[in-house]
Structures are given as structure tokens and as C-alpha cells.
C-alpha positions as CSV (number, residue, x, y, z in Angstrom):
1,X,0.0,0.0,0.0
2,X,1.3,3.1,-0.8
3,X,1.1,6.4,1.4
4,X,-0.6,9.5,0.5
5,X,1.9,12.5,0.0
6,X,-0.8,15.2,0.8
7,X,-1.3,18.3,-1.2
8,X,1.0,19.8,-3.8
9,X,2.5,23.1,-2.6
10,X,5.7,24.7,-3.7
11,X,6.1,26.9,-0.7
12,X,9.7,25.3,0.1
13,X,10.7,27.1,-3.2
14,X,8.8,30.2,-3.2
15,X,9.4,33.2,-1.3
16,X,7.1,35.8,0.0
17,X,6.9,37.5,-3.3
18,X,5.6,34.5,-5.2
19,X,8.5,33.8,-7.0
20,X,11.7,31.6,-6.9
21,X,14.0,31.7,-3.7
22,X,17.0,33.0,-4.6
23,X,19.4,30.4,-3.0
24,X,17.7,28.2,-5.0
25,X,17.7,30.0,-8.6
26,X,20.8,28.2,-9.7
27,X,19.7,24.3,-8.8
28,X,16.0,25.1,-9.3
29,X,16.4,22.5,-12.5
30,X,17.4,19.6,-10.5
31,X,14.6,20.3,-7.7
32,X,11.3,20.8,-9.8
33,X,9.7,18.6,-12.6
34,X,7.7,20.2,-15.2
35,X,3.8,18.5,-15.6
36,X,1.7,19.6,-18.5
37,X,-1.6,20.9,-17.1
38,X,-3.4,17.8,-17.5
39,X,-0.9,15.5,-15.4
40,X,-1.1,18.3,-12.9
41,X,-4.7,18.6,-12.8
42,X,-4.3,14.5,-12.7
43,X,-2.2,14.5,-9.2
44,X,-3.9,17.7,-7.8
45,X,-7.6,15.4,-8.0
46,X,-5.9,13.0,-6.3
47,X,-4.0,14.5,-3.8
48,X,-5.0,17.9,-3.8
49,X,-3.2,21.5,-3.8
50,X,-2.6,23.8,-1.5
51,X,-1.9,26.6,-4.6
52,X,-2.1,27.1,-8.3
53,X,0.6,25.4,-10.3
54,X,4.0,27.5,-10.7
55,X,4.1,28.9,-13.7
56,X,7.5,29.9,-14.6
57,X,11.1,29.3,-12.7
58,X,12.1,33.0,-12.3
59,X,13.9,34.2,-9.3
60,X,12.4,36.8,-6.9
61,X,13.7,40.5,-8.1
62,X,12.9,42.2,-4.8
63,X,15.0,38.9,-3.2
64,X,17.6,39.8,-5.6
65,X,17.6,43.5,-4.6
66,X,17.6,43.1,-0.8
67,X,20.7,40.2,-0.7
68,X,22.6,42.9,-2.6
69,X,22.4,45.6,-0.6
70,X,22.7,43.3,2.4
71,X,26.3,42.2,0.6
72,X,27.3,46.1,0.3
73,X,25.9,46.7,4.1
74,X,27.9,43.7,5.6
75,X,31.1,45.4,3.2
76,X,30.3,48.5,4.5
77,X,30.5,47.3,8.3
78,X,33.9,45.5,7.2
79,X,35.4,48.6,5.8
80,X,34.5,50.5,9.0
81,X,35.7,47.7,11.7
82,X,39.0,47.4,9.6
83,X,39.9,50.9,9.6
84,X,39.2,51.5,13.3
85,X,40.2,47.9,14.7
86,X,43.8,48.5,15.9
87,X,44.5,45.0,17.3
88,X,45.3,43.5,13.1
89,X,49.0,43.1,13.1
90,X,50.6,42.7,10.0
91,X,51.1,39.1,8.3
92,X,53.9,37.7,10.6
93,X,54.0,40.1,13.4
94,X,54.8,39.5,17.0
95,X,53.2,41.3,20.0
96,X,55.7,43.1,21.4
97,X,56.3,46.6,21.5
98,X,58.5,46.7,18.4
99,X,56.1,44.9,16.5
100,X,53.5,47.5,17.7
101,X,55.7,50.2,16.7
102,X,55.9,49.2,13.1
103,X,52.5,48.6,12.5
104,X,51.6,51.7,14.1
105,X,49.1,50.8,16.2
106,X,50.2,52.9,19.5
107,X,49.7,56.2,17.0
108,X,46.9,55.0,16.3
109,X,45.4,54.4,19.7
110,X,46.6,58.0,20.3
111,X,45.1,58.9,18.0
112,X,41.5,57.5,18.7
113,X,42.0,58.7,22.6
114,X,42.9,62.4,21.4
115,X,39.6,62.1,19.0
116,X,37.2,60.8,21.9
117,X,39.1,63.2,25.3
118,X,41.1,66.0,23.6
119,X,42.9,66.1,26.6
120,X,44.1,62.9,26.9
């Protein structure tokens, strides 16, 4: 005896938008099989659907939009950590005070202290 699946829904591949998830625009080939609408209308009377058939394998535009400016935020962040993060030595460098000194770090901390008490 076999088991019944349930009804056919796509919402593990389509986002809030109604379209295509966008880690899953690249593999979306290998993870969905195209019916013609009389198999689908075939498996949807026997197993119901939970949503009209998709249509078309195109991914989400807003989707798109927001993970790009998410990957220029989290750049953005990087950028400003790097250039106010005094601990990075450079490739090789010890701890001590010399090591400090080339690097420049003590400057810097100077630096940041004069910027934050200007009479320290």
C-alpha cells in the first residue's frame, strides 16, 4: 500500500513575493519537474493542492535587490571595523612593543584617545 503525499504546494521554493528563492535560482532545474496541465490537474484530484501550479522558474527580483544591498551593508561594516580595529597586526608580526611600533598601532590608539578626550 502506498502512502498519500498530501497536497501539492511549492512553498519550500517560493518566497514571500511569489516567485523563486534566490538560493535556489541556480539548482531550481534539478529540484522541480515540469507537468503539463493535464498531469497536474491528474495528481492535484488525487492528492490535492494547497496553490495554483507555478508557472514559470524565475527568481524573486525584490530577493535579488535586498541580498545585494545586504552584501554592500555587511562590506560596509567590514570597511569601518577594519579601519578603526587596531588590534590586526601585519602578516607575521609578533606582540611586542617593536612589533607595535611598526605597525603603528600605538599612533593609532593616540590617536582615537585624542579624537574621543582632547585632553588625553
Amino acid at each position: 500500500m502506498f502512502s498519500v503525499p498530501g497536497p501539492i504546494t511549492n512553498a519550500d521554493i517560493i518566497c514571500d513575493h511569489g516567485a523563486l528563492k534566490m538560493p535556489l535560482a541556480e539548482s531550481a532545474a534539478n529540484l522541480v519537474v515540469a507537468l503539463t496541465q493535464k498531469q497536474y490537474e491528474a495528481l492535484a484530484a488525487a492528492y490535492g493542492a494547497a496553490e495554483s501550479p507555478l508557472r514559470k522558474l524565475t527568481p524573486c527580483q525584490p530577493c535579488q535587490l535586498e541580498a545585494q544591498l545586504l552584501g554592500l551593508r555587511r562590506q560596509r561594516e567590514r570597511d569601518a571595523i577594519n579601519a578603526v580595529d587596531s588590534t590586526t597586526l601585519p602578516s607575521g608580526g609578533g606582540v611586542d612593543g617593536d612589533a607595535e611600533e611598526r605597525c603603528g598601532t600605538r599612533g593609532r590608539r593616540r590617536q582615537q584617545r585624542r579624537r574621543l578626550h582632547p585632553l588625553a
